[in-house]
Backbone bond lengths (Angstrom), bond angles and torsions (degrees), N, CA, C in turn:
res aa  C-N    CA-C-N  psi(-1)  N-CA   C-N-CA  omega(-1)  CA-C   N-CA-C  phi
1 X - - - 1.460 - - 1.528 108.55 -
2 X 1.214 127.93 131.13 1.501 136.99 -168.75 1.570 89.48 -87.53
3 X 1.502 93.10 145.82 1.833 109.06 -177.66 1.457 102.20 -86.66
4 X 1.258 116.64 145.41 1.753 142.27 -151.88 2.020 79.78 -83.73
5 X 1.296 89.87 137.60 1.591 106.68 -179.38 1.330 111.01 -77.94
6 X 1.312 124.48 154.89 1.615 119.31 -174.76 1.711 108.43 -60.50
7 X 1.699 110.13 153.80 1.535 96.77 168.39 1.371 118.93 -61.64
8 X 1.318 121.55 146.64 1.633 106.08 173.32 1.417 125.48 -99.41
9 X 1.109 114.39 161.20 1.411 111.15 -156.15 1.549 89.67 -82.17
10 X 1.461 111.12 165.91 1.496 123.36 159.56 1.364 129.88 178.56
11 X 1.380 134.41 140.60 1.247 166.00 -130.56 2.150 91.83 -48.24
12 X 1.427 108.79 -7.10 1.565 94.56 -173.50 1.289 100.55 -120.41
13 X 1.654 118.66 -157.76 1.021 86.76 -150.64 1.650 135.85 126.35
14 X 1.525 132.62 140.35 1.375 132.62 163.58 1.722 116.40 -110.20
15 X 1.027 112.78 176.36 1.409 125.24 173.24 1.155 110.73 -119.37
16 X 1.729 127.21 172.71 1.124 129.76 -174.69 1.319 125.01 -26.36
17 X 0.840 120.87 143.54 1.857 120.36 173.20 1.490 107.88 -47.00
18 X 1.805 121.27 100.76 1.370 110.51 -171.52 1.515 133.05 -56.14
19 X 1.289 118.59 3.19 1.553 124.47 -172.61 1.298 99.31 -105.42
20 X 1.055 136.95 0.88 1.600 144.91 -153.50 1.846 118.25 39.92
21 X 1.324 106.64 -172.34 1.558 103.48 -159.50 1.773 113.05 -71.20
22 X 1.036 139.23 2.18 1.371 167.17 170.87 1.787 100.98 -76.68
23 X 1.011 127.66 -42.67 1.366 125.95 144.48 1.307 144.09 -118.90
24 X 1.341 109.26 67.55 1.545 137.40 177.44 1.322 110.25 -83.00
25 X 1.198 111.22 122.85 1.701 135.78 167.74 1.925 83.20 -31.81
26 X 1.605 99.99 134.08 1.692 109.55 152.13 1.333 71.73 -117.46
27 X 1.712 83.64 119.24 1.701 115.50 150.41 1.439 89.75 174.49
28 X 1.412 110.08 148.16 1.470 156.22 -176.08 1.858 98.94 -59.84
29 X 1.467 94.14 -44.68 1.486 87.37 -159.35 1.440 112.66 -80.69
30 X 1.431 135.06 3.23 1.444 151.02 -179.59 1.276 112.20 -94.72
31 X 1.155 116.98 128.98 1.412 128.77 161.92 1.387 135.83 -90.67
32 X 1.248 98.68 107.41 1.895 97.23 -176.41 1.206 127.76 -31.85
33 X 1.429 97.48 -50.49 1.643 90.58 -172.07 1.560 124.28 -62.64
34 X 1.423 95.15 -25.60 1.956 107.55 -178.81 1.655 97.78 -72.66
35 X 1.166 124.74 -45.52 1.067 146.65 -160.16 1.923 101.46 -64.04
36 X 1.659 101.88 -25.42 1.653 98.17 -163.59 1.643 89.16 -103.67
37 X 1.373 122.10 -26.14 1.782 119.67 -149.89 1.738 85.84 -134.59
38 X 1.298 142.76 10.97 1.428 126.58 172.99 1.485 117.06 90.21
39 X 1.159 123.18 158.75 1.244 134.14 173.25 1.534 127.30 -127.45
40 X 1.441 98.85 82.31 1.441 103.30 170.80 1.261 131.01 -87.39
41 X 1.456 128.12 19.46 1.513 127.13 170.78 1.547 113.05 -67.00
42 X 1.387 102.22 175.51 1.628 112.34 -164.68 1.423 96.21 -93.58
43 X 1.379 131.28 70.39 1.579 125.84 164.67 1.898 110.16 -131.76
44 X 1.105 91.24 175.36 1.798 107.93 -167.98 1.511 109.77 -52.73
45 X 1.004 121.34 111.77 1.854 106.37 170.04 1.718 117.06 -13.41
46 X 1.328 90.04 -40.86 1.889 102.71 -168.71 1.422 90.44 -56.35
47 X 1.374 128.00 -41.88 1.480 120.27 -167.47 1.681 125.72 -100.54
48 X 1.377 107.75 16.46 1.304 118.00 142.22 1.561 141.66 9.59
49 X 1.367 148.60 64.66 1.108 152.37 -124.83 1.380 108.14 8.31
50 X 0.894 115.73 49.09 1.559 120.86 148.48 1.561 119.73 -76.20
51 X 1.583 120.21 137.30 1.486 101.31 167.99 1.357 140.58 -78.42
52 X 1.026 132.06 -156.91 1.670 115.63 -160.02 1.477 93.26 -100.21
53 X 1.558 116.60 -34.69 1.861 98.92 170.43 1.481 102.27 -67.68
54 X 1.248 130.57 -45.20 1.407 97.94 -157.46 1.435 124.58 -74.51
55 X 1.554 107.47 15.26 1.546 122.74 -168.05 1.245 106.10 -94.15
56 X 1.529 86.62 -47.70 1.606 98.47 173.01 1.144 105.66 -56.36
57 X 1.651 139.71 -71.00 1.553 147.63 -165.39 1.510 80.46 -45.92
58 X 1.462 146.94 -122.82 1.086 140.31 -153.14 1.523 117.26 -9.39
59 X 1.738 111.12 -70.86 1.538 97.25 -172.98 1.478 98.13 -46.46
60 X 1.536 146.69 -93.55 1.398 157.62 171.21 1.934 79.63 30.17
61 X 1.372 109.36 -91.17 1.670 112.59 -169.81 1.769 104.59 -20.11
62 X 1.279 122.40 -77.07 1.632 118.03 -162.78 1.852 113.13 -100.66
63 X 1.597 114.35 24.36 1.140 81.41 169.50 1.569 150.77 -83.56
64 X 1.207 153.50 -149.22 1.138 124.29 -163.90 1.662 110.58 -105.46
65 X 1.417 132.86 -154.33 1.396 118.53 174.92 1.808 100.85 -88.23
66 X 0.988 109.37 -38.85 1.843 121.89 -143.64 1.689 81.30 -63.21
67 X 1.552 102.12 167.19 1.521 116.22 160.74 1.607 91.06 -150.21
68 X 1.277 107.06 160.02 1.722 143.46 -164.33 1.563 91.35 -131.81
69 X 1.825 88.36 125.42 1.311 114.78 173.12 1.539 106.37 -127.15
70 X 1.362 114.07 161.16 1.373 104.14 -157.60 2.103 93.29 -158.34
71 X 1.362 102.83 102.98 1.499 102.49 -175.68 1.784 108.09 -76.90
72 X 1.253 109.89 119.90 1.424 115.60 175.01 1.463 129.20 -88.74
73 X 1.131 148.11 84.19 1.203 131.99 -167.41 1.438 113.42 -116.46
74 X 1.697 121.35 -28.56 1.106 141.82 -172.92 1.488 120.35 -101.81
75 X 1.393 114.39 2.45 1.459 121.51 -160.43 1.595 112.33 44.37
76 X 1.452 117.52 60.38 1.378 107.95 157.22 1.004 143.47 -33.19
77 X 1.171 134.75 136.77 1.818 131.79 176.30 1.407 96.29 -65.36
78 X 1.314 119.37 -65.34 1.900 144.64 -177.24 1.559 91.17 -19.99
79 X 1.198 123.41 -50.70 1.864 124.95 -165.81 1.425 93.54 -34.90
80 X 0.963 128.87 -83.69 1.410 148.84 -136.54 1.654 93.69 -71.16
81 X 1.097 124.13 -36.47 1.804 118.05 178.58 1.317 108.76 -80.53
82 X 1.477 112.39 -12.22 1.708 97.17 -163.51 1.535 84.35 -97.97
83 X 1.361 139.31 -36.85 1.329 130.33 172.11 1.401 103.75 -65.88
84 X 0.906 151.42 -53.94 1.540 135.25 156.92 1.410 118.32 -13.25
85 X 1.462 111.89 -62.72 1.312 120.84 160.35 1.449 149.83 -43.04
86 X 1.682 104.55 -41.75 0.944 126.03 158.77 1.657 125.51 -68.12
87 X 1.155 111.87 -23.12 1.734 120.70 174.32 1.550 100.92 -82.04
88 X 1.540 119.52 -36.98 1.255 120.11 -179.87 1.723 113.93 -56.58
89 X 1.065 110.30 -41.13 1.550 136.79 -172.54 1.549 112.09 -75.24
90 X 1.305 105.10 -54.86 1.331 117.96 159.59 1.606 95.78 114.78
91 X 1.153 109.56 45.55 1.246 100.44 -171.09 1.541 116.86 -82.05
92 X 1.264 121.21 147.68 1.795 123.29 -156.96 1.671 97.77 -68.28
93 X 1.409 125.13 -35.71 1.510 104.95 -169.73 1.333 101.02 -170.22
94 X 1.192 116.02 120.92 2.238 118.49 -175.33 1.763 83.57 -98.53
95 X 1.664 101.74 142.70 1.184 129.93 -169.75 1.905 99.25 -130.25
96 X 1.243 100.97 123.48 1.655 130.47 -157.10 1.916 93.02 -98.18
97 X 1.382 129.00 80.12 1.446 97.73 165.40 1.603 118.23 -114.63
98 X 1.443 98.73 145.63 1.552 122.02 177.74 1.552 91.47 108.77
99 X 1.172 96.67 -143.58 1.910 106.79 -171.26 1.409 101.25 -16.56
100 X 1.338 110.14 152.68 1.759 123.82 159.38 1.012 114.89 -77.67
101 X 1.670 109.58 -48.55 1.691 108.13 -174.85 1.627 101.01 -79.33
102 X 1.242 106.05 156.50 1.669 131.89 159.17 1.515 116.83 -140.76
103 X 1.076 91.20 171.06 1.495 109.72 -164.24 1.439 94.01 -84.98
104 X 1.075 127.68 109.98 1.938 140.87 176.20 1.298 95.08 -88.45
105 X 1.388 154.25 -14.71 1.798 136.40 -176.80 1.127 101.57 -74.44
106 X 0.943 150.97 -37.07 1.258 138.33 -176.70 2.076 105.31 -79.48
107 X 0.955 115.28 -15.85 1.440 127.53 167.81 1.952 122.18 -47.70
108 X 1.538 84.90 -47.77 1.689 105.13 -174.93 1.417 109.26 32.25
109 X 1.545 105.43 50.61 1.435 129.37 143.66 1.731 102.59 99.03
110 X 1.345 104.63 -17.93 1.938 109.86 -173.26 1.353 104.96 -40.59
111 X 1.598 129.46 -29.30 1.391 117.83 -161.38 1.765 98.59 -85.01
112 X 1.073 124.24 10.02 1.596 135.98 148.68 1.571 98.16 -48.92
113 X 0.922 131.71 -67.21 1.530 140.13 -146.92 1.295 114.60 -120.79
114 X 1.393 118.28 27.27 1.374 135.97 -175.12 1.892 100.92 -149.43
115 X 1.551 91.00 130.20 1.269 104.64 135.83 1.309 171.42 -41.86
116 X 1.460 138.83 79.58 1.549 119.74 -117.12 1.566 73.95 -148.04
117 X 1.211 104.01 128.53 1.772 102.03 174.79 1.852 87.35 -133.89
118 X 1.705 108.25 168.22 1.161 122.26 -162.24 1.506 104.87 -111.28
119 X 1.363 132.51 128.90 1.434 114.79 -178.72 1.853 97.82 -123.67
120 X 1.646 148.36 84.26 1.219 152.75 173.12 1.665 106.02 -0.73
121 X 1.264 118.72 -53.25 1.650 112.59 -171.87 2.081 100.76 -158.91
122 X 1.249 103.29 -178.84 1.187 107.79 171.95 1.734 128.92 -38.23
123 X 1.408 104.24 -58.19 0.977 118.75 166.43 1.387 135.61 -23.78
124 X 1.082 90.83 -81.73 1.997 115.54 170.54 1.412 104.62 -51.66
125 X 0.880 111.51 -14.87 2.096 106.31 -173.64 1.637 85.73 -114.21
126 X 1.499 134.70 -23.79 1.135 109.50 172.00 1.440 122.28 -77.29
127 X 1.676 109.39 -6.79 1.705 117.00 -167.93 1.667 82.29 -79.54
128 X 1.410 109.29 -65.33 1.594 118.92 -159.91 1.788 110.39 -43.49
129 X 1.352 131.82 -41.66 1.410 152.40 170.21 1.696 100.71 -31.68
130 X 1.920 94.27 -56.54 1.383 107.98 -143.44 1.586 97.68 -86.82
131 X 1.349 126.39 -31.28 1.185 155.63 -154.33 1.955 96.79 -84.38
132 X 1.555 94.63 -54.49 1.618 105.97 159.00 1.200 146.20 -66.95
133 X 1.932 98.82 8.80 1.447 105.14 -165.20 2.385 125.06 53.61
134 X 0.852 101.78 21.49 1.713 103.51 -147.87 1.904 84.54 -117.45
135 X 1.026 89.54 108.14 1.928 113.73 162.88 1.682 98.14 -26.39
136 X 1.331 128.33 156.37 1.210 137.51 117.74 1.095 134.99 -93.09
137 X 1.466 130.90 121.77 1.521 137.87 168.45 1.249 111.40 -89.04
138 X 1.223 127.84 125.67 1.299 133.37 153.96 1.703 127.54 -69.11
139 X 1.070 120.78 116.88 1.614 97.24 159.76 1.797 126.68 -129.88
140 X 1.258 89.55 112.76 1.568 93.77 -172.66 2.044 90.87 -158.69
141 X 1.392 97.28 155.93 1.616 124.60 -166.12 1.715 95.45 -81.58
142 X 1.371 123.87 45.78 1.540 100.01 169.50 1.549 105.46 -115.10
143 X 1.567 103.17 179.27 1.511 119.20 172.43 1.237 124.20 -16.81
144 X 1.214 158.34 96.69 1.457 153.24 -131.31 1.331 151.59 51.69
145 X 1.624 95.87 5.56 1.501 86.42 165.34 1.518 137.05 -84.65
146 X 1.076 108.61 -167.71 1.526 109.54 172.49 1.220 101.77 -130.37
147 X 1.787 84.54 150.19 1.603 112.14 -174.73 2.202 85.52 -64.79
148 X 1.959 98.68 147.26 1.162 113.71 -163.15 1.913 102.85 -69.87
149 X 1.604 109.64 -35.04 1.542 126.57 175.48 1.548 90.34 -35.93
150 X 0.955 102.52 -49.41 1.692 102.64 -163.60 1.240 148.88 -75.09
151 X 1.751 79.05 -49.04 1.777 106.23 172.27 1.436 129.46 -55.40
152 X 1.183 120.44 154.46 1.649 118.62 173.75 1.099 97.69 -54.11
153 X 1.591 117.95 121.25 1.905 106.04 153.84 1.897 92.94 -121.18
154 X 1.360 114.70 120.32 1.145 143.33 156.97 1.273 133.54 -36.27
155 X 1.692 134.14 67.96 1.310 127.59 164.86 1.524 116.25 34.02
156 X 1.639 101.03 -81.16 1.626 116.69 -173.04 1.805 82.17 -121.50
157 X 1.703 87.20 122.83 1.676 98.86 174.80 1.788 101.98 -143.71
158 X 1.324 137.70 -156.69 1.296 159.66 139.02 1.670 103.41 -119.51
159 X 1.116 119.84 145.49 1.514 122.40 172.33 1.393 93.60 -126.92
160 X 1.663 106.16 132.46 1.597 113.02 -172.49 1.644 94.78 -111.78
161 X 1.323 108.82 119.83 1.592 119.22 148.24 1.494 107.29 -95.37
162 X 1.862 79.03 158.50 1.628 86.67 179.59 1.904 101.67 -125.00
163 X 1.278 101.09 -162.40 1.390 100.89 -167.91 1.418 127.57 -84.50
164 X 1.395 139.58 124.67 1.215 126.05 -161.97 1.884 115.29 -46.85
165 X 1.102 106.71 135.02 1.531 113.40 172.94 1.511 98.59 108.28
166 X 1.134 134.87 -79.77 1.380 149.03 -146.11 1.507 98.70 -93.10
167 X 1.297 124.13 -39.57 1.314 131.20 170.70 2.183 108.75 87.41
168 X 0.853 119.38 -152.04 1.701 106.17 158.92 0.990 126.12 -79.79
169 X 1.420 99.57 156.09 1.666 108.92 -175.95 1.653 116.47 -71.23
170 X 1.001 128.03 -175.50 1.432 128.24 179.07 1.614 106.77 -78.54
171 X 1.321 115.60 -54.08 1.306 127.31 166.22 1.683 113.50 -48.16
172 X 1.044 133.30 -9.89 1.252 153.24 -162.88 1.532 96.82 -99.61
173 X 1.206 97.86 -89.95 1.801 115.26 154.36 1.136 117.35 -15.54
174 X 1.320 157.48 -86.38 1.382 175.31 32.75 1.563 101.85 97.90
175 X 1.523 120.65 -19.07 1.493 112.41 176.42 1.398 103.10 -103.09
176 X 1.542 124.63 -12.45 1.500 128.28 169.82 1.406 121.76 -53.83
177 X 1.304 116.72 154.58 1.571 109.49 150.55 1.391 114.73 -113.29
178 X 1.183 118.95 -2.01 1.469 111.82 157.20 1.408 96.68 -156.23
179 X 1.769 92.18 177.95 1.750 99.08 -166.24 1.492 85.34 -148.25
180 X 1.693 102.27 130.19 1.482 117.48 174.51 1.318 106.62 -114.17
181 X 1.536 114.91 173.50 1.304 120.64 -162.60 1.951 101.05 -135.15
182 X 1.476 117.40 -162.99 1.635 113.11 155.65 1.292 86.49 -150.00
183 X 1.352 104.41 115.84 1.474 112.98 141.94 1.242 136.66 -23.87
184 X 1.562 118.35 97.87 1.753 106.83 165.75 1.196 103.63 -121.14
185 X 1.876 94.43 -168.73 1.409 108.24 -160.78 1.301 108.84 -152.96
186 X 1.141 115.53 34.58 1.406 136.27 -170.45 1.922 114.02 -121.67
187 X 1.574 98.06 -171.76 1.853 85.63 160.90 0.662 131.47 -68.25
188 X 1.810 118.45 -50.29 1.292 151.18 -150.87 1.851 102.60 -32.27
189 X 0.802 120.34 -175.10 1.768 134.14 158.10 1.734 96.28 -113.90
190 X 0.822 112.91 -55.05 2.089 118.88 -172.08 1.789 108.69 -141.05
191 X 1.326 80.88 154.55 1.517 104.11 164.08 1.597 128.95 -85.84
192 X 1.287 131.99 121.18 1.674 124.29 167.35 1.334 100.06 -5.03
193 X 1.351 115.16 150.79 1.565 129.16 -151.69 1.762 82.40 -111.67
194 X 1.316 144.60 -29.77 1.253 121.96 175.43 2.035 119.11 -95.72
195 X 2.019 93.18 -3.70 1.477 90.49 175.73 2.103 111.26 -74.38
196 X 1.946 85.97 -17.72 1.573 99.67 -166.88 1.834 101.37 -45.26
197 X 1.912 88.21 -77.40 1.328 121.94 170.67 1.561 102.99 -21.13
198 X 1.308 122.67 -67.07 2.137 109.51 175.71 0.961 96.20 -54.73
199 X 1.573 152.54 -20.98 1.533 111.98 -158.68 1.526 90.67 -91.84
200 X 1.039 122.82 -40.22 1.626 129.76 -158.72 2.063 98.82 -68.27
201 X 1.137 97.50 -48.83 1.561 82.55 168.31 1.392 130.27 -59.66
202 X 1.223 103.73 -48.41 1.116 121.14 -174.64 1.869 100.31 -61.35
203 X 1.229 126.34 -34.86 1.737 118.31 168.36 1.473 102.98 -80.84
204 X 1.493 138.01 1.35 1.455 118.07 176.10 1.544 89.88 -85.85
205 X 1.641 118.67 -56.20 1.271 127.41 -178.17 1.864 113.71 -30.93
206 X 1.455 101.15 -59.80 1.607 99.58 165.24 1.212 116.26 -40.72
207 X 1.082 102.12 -84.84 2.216 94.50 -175.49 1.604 103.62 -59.60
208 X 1.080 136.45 -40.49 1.722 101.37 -144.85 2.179 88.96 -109.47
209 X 1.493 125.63 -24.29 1.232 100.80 -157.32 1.536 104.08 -95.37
């Protein structure tokens, strides 16, 4: 598994704690060091030199029911945006199957503050699903699905993407109980496999968050 890249700095953001270190928050959940040199990572004002567990412990309190699964076979670029996505969403837990490693650049560090568990192949993530009581959704453009406006999307679900180009595997397919699609209206055949993944959260988020 490749080690998570430093956060990167950028233009937003606070600076040193303006009272200097003589009046520092006592509380647990602050980190000195942000606290002495600023905090320019990409998180919520609310989370403000806070450290990365206690961000995590907070999100943990409200995240949502759904979890994002994501079949790896090709080392997608898409990995890393749709877990981006999924932290954006708040989704309870992104599920990694096939390869261990993925591509984290497209991540821009979210899998800090996300949940990411490893499942070896289809299978094993179909025991864990079933084992969890927790629906599978499919989403990919084949023979029977339904447009997503439409489809059952489930309180407490997993939503399975598959890999850009090829889309899911059959075995992928076959562990679903349903399979949704997104409506277009263009030439295309499909959309980028991590623009898919935002739309589909982003319609669980409508109805259920």
């Amino acid at each position: 598994m490749t080690e998570t890249p430093p956060e990167p700095e950028l233009s937003v953001g606070v600076g040193p704690w303006p009272t200097g270190a003589s009046d520092w928050p006592d509380d647990p959940r602050y980190d000195r060091e942000l606290l002495a040199h600023g905090d320019r990572r990409n998180v919520l004002d609310h989370y403000r030199y806070w450290t990365v567990a206690a961000i995590v412990a907070d999100l943990d309190e409200h995240r949502h029911r759904f979890h994002v699964a994501i079949e790896n076979w090709q080392h997608d670029m898409n990995i890393g945006s749709i877990v981006r996505s999924a932290n954006a969403f708040g989704a309870a837990e992104v599920h990694i199957i096939g390869k261990r490693r993925w591509n984290r650049r497209g991540a821009m560090v979210t899998d800090r503050y996300q949940h990411v568990r490893h499942h070896p192949d289809v299978a094993s993530f179909a025991d864990w699903a079933a084992a969890a009581a927790i629906p599978i959704l499919a989403i990919d453009n084949v023979p029977g699905s339904v447009p997503v406006d439409r489809a059952e999307l489930p309180e407490r679900c997993v939503l399975l993407f598959g890999q850009e180009g090829p889309g899911l595997s059959a075995e992928a397919l076959a562990a679903a109980s349903g399979v949704a699609e997104i409506t277009q209206y263009g030439s295309t055949r499909s959309i980028n496999a991590s623009a898919a993944a935002a739309v589909v959260m982003y319609e669980w988020c409508r109805r259920w968050a």
